[in-house]
C-alpha positions as CSV (number, residue, x, y, z in Angstrom):
1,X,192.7,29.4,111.8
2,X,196.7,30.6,112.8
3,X,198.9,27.6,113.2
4,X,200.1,27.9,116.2
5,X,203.6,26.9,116.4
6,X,205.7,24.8,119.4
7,X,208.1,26.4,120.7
8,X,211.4,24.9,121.3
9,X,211.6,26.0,124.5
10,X,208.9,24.6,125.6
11,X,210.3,21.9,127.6
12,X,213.1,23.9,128.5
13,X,212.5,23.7,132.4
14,X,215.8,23.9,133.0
15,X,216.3,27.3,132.6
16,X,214.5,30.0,133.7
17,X,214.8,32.7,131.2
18,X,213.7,29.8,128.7
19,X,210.8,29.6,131.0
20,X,209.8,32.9,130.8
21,X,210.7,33.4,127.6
22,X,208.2,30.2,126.6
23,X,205.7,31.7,128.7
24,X,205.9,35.3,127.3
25,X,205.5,33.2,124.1
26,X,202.9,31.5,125.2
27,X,201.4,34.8,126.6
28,X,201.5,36.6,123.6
29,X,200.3,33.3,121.0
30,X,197.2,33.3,123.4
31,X,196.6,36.7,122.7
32,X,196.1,36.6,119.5
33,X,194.2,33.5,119.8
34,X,191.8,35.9,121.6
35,X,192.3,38.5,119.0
36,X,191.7,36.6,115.9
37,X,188.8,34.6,118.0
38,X,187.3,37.9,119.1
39,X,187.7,38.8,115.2
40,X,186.3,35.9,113.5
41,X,183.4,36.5,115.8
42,X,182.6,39.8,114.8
43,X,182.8,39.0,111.4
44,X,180.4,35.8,111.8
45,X,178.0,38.7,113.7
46,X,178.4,41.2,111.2
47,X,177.7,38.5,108.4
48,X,174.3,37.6,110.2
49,X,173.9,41.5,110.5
50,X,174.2,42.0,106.9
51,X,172.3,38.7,106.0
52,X,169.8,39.5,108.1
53,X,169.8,43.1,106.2
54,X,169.8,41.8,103.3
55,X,166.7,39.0,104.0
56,X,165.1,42.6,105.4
57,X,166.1,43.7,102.4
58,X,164.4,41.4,99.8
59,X,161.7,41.4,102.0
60,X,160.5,44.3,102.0
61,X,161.5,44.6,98.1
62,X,159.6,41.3,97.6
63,X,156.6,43.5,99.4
64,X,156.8,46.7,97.6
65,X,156.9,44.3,94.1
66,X,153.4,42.7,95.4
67,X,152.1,46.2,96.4
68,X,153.0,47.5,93.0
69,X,151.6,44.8,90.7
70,X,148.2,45.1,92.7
71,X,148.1,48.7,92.5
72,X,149.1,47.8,88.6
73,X,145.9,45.5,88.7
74,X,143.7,48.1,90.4
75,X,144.8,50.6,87.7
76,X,143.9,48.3,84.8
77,X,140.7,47.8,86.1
78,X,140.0,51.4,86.8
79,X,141.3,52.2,83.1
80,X,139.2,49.3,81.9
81,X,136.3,50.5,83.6
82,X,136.4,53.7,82.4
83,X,137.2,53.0,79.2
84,X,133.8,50.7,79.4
85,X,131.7,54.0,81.0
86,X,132.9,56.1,78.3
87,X,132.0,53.3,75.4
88,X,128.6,53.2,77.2
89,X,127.9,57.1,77.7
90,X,129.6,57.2,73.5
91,X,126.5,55.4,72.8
92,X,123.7,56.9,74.5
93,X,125.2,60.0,73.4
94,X,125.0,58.5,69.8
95,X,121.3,57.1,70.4
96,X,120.2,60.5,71.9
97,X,121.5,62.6,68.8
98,X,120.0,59.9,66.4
99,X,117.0,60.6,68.3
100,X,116.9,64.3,68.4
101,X,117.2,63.8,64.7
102,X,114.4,61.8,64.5
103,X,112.3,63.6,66.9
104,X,113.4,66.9,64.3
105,X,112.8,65.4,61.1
106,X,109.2,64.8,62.4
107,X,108.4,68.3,63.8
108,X,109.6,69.6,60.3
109,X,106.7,67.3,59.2
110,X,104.1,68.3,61.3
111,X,105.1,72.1,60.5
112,X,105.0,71.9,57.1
113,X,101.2,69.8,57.7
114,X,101.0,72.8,59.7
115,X,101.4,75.1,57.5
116,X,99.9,73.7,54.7
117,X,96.8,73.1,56.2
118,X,97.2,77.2,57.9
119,X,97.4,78.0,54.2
120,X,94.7,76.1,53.2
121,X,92.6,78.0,56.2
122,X,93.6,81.5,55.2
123,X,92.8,80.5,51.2
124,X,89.3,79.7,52.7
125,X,88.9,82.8,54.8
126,X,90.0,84.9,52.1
127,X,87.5,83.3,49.7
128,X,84.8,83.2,52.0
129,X,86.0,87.3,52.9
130,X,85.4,87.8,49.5
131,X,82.1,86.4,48.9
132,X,80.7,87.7,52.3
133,X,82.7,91.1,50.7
134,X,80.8,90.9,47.3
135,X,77.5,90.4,49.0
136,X,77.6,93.2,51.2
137,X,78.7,95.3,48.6
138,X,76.1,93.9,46.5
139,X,73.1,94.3,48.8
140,X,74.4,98.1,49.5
141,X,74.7,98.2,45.8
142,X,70.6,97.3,45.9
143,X,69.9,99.3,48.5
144,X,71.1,102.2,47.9
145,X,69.5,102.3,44.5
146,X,66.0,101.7,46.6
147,X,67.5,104.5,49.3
148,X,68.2,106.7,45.9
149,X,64.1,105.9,44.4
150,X,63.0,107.1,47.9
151,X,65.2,109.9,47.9
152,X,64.7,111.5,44.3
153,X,60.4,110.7,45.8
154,X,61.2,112.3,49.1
155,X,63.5,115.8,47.1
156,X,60.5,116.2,45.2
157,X,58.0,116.3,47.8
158,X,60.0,118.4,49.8
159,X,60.7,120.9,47.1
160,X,56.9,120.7,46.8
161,X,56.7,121.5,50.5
162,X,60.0,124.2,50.1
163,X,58.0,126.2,47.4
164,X,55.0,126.4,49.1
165,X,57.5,127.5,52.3
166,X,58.9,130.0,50.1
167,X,55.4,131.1,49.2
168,X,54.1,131.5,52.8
169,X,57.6,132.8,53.9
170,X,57.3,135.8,50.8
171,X,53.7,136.4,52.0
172,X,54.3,136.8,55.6
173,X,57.1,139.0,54.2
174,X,55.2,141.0,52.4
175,X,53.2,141.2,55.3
176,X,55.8,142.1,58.1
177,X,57.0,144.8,54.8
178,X,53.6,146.2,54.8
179,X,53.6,146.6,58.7
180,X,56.2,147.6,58.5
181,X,55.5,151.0,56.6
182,X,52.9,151.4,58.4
183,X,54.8,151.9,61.4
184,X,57.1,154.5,59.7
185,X,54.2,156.2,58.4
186,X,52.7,156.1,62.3
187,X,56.0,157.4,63.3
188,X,56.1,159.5,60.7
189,X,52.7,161.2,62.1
190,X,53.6,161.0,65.7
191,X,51.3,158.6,66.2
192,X,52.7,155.4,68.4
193,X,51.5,151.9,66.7
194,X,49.0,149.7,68.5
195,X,49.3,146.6,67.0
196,X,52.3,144.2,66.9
197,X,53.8,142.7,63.6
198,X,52.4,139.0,63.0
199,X,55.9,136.9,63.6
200,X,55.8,134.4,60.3
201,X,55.8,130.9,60.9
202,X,57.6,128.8,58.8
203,X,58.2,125.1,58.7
204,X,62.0,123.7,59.0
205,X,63.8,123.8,55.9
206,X,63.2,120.7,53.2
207,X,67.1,120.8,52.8
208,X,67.8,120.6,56.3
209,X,65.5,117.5,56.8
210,X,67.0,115.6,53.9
211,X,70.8,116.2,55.5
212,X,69.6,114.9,58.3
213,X,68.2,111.7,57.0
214,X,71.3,111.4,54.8
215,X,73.3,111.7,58.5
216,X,70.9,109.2,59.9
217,X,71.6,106.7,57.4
218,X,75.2,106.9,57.4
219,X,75.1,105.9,61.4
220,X,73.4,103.1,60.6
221,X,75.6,102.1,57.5
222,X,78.5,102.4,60.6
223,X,76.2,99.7,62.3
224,X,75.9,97.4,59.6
225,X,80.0,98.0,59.1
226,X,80.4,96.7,62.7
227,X,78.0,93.4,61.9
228,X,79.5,92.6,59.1
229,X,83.4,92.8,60.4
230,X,81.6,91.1,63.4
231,X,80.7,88.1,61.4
232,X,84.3,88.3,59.9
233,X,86.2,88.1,63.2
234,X,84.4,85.2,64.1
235,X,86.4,82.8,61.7
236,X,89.4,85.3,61.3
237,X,91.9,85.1,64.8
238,X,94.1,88.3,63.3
239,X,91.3,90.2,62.5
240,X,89.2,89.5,65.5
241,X,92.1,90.5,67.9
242,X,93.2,93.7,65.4
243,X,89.7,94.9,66.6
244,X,90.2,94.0,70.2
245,X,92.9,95.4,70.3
246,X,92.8,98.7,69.2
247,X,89.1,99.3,70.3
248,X,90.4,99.2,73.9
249,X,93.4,101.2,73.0
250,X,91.4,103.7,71.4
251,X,89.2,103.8,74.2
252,X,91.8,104.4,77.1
253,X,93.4,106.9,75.0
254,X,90.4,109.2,74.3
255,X,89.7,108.9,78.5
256,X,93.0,109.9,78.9
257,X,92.5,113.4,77.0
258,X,93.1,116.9,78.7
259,X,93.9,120.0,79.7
260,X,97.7,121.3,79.4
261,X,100.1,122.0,76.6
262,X,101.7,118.7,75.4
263,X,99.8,116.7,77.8
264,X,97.7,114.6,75.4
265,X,101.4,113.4,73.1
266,X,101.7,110.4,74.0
267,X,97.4,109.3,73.8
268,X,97.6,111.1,70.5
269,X,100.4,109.2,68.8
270,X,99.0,105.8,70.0
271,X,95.9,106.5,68.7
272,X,97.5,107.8,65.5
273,X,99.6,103.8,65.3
274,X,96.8,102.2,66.2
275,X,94.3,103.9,63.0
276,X,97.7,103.7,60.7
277,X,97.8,99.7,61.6
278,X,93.8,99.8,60.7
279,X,94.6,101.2,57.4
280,X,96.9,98.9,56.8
281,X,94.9,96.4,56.7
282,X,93.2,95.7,53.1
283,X,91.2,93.4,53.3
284,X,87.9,93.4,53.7
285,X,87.3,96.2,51.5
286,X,84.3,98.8,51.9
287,X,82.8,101.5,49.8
288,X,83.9,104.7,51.4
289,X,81.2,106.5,49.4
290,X,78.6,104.8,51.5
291,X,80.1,107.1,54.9
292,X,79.8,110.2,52.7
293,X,76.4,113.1,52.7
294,X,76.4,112.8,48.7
295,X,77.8,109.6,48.2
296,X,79.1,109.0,44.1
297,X,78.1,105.4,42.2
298,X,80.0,102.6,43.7
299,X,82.8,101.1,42.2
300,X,86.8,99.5,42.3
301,X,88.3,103.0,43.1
302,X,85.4,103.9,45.9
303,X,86.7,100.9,48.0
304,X,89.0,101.2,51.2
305,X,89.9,99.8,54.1
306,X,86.9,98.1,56.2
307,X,88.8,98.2,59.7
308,X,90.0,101.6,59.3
309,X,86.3,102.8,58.7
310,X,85.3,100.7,61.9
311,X,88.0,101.7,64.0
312,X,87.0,105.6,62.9
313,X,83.8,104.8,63.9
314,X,85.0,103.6,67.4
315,X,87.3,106.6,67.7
316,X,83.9,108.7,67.3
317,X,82.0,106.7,69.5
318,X,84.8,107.4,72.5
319,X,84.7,111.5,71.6
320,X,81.2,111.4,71.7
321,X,81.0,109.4,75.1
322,X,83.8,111.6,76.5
323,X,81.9,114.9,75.2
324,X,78.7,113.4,76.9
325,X,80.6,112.0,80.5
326,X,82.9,114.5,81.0
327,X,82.4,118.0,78.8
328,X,78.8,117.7,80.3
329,X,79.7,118.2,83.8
330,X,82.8,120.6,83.0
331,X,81.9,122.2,79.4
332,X,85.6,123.7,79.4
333,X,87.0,120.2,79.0
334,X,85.7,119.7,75.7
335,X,88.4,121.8,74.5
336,X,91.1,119.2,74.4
337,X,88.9,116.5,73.4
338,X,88.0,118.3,70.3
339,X,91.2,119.7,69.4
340,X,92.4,115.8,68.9
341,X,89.1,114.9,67.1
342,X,89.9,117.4,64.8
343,X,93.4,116.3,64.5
344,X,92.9,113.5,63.8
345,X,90.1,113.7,60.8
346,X,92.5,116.1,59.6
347,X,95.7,114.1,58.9
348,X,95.6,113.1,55.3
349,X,96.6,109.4,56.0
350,X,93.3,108.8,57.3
351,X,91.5,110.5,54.2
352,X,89.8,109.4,51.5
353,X,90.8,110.7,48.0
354,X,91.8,114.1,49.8
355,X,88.6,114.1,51.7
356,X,88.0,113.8,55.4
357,X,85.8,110.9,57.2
358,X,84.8,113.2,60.0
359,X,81.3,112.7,58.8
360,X,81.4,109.1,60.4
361,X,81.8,111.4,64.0
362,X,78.6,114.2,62.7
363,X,76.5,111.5,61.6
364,X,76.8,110.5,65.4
365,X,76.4,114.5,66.2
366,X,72.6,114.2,64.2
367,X,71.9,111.1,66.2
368,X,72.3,112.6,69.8
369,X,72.1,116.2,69.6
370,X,69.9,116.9,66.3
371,X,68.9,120.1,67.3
372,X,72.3,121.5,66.2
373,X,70.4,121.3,62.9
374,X,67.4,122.6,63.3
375,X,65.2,120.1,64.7
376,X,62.6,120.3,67.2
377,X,59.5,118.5,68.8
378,X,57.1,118.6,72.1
379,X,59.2,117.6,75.0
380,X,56.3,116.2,76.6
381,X,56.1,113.4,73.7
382,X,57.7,110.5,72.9
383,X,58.0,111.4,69.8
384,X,59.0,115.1,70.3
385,X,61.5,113.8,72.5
386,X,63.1,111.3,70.1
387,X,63.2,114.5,68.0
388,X,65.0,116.8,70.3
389,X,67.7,114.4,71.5
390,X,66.8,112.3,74.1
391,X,68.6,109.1,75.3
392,X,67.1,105.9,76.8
393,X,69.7,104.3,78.5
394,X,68.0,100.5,77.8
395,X,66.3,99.9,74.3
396,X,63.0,100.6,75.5
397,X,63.4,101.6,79.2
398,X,62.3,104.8,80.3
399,X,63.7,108.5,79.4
400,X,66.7,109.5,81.2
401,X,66.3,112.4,83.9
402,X,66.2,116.2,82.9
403,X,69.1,116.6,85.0
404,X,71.1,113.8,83.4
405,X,69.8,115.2,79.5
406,X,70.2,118.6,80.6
407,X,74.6,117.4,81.2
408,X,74.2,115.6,77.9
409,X,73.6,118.3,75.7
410,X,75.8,120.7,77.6
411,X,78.5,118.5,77.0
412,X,77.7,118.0,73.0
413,X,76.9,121.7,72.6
414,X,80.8,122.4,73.9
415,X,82.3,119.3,72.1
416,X,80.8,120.3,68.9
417,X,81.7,124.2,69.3
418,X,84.9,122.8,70.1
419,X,85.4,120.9,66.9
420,X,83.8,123.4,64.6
421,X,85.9,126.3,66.1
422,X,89.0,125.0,65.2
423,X,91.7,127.3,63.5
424,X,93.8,126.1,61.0
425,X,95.7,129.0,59.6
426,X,98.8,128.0,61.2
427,X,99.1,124.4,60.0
428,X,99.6,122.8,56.6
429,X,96.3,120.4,57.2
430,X,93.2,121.5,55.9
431,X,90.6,121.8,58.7
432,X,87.6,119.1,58.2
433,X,84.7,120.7,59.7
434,X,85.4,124.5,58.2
435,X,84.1,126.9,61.1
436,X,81.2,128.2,59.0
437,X,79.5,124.8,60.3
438,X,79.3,126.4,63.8
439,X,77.8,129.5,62.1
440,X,75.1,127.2,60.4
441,X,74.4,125.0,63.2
442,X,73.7,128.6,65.2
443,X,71.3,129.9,62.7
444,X,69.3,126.8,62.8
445,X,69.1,126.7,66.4
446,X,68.2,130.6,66.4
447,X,65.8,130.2,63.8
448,X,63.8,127.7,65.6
449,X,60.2,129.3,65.7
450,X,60.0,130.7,69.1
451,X,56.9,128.9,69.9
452,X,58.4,125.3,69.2
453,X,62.3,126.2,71.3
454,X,62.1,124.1,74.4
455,X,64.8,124.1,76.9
456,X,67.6,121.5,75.1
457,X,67.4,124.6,72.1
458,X,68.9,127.3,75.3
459,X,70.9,124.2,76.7
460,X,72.9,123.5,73.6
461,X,73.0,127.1,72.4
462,X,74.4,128.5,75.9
463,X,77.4,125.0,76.1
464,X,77.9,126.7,72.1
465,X,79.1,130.0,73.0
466,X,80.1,129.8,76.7
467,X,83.8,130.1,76.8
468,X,83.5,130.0,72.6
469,X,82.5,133.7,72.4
470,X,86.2,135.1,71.7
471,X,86.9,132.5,69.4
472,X,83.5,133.1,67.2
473,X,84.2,137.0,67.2
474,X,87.7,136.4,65.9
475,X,86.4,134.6,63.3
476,X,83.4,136.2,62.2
477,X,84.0,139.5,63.8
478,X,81.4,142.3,63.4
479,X,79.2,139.9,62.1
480,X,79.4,138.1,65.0
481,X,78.4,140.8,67.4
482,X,75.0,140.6,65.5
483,X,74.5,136.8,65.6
484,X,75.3,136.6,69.4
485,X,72.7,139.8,70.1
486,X,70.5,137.4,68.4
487,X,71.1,134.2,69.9
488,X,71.6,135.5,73.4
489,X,69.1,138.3,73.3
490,X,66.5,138.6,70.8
491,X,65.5,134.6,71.0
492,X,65.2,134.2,74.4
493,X,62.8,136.9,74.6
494,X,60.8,135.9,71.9
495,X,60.8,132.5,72.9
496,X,57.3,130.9,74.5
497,X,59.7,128.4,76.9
498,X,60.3,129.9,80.3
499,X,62.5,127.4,81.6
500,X,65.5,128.2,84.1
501,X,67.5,127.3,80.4
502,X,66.4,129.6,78.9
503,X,67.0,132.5,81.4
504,X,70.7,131.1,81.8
505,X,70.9,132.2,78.0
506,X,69.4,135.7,78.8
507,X,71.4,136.6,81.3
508,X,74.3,135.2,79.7
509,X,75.4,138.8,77.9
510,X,75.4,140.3,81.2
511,X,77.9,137.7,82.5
512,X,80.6,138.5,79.0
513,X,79.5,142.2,79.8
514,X,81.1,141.7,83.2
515,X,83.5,139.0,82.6
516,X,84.9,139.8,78.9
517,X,84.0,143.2,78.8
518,X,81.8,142.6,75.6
519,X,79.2,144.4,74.8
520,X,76.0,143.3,72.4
């Protein structure tokens, strides 16, 4: 607080100026009263300003302290349980590892039981292979040494029956010989002849017969081949699906065959892999000798691969069905069938020793068309029809229709004319059925006796040379003039049978006279 001071004029009422100058005193001491009041007040306000401010202050810094140590507490338990999840997860991720090590070790174990007891298996297939192997071998072993006792009986009886052939066939020589100077001499005196030459009747060739029972018995050596492997497959997974397998392939692939440069690539490559995969597989072993006409003694170096033999056999089996299904209805088709059927008997890596297997697809040949070799029978027997070729489509059921046997052989006729006219002059292969074949299987037809050629002889012998003609006369050229005069023109006239077969063959040189421009 200002002191404030008396004045000494104060009391001075006696005067005035002293008055006024007291009061002017007094004025101006009051106003800084006010002035240092009015201050002092301020200052008490602003303190309470600034204490409130600063009571604000710690406040609100007392709250932002609390804030911050829960948030702080929060934290630590976030961190904590984290740290906890991690610790946990850590350890399942440990258990799960130990486990998938477990779980590992014992798969390894139950492999190698696996394949220990898959070795086991495959040690007791092979052994059991081999024994059911060596007993095959050894029963063909025994029976071809009784098949070889009937042969050497059967040879000599039938070069018994070939001499006295010879003998009738040199008589009735003599005899047409004799006639036939008699005739000159007739001519010779102007004199026409009256009486006809006897035609000589002679038996079918002893030879003939024995290739084709040899034939015969290789077709059913190919069925005892597909029993045996049969009986393999049924405890052998690889080998029974190998079989599938390439059986069906072989199958689509021969259906697939046909007419157009490079169309038949891709069938013919597959079915080259899948008989290269058959070859490749040793075991079982067979003797090949056993598929052969003049098989050789049996031993180690006569063995080869089982499943290539079978699978052969199948590839056969689906020419022959293709010659029969399709060639039959359209003979020209057989072309392309037969070209690859050639092919492939040709290729040396499906040889044996050098030589071809395509026997396995002609013994087939004798069983459904054996009067390419000669053979021949009463149609209107059982027995002469067995003879001549034709098919019961059930064991036991009845014939098929004429119609239906009259497409079969047309379609064998051209299949085999379009295997045995194969030329091979312009590749490094060596052809497996040389065409000389076609020339015998004509002859035998042709020299039929002309009483015993029935209408599957003119059937088969018109699917031969129909559409084969230009081929034949390239090959045999002048000579092959003669034997088509023969076969188209000379048998069917001497021929007993009337049927509409056999005039399709007669008129057939009119038809290359006006189509080919060939005369016979």
């Amino acid at each position: 607080m200002i002191e404030v001071m008396e004045s000494p004029y104060k009391q001075a009422v006696d005067s005035p100026s002293r008055q006024l100058l007291w009061e002017l005193g007094r004025l101006q001491v009051t106003h800084q009263e006010a002035f240092y009041s009015r201050l002092d007040k301020e200052t008490q306000e602003r303190e309470a300003i600034h204490r409130a401010a600063l009571a604000a202050a710690a406040a609100e810094h007392e709250r932002v302290r609390r804030s911050a140590e829960i948030e702080r507490e929060r934290l630590d338990l976030q961190i904590e349980k984290e740290r906890k999840r991690r610790e946990a997860e850590q350890r399942r991720e440990l258990e799960r590892q130990r486990q998938e090590k477990v779980e590992e070790e014992i798969a390894e174990k139950r492999k190698e039981i696996e394949r220990f007891r898959a070795a086991e298996a495959r040690e007791k297939e092979a052994a059991e292979a081999r024994r059911a192997t060596a007993a095959v071998v050894e029963r063909a072993r025994l029976q071809k040494e009784r098949q070889d006792a009937d042969a050497a009986k059967r040879l000599a009886d039938r070069q018994e029956a070939e001499r006295n052939a010879a003998e009738a066939e040199r008589k009735a020589k003599e005899a047409a010989i004799t006639a036939q100077n008699a005739r000159d001499e007739q001519i010779a005196n102007a004199t026409p002849p009256q009486i006809k030459a006897p035609v000589p009747q002679v038996s079918q060739s002893s030879r003939e017969e024995a290739e084709h029972e040899r034939y015969l018995e290789i077709h059913k050596r190919l069925k005892d081949l597909r029993k045996f492997l049969a009986a393999q497959a049924s405890h052998n997974t690889t080998l029974k699906n190998s079989m599938g397998n390439v059986r069906r392939s072989i199958r689509k692939c021969v259906g697939q065959l046909t007419e157009g440069k490079g169309a038949n690539r891709a069938p013919l490559q597959e079915i080259i892999n899948n008989l290269k995969e058959a070859a490749s597989v040793t075991e079982p072993k067979v003797d090949i000798t056993m598929f052969l006409p003049s098989p050789s003694p049996s031993n180690d170096e006569s063995k080869g691969p089982a499943l290539l033999v079978y699978q052969l056999n199948i590839f056969a089996k689906a020419i022959i069905s293709q010659f029969i299904n399709e060639a039959g209805v359209a003979p020209k088709s057989a072309d392309p069938v037969g070209t690859i059927a050639s092919h492939i008997f040709a290729l040396n890596e499906f040889r044996w020793k050098g030589i071809s297997l395509i026997d396995i697809l002609i013994a087939k040949f004798h069983v459904v068309c054996p009067v390419l070799w000669g053979r021949y029978g009463d149609e209107k027997t059982m027995q002469g029809k067995m003879r001549l070729g034709w098919w019961r489509d059930d064991k036991g059921g009845p014939w098929v229709t004429e119609q239906r046997h009259a497409e079969r052989m047309t379609g064998l006729g051209a299949g085999f004319a379009a295997i045995a006219l194969r030329n091979y002059e312009k590749t490094r292969l060596e052809n497996p059925y040389p065409h000389y074949r076609f020339w015998q299987a004509l002859a035998a037809i042709v020299n039929v006796p002309p009483q015993e050629a029935t209408q599957t002889h003119f059937i088969v012998l018109k699917a031969m040379i129909e559409n084969n003609e230009t081929r034949f006369l390239d090959f045999f050229g002048d000579a092959g003039i003669v034997a088509l005069r023969k076969a188209l023109i000379d048998f069917p006239r001497q021929a007993a049978d009337n049927s509409v077969a056999a005039k399709a063959v007669a008129v057939l040189p009119d038809v290359l006279r006006r189509d080919k421009k060939l005369f016979l």
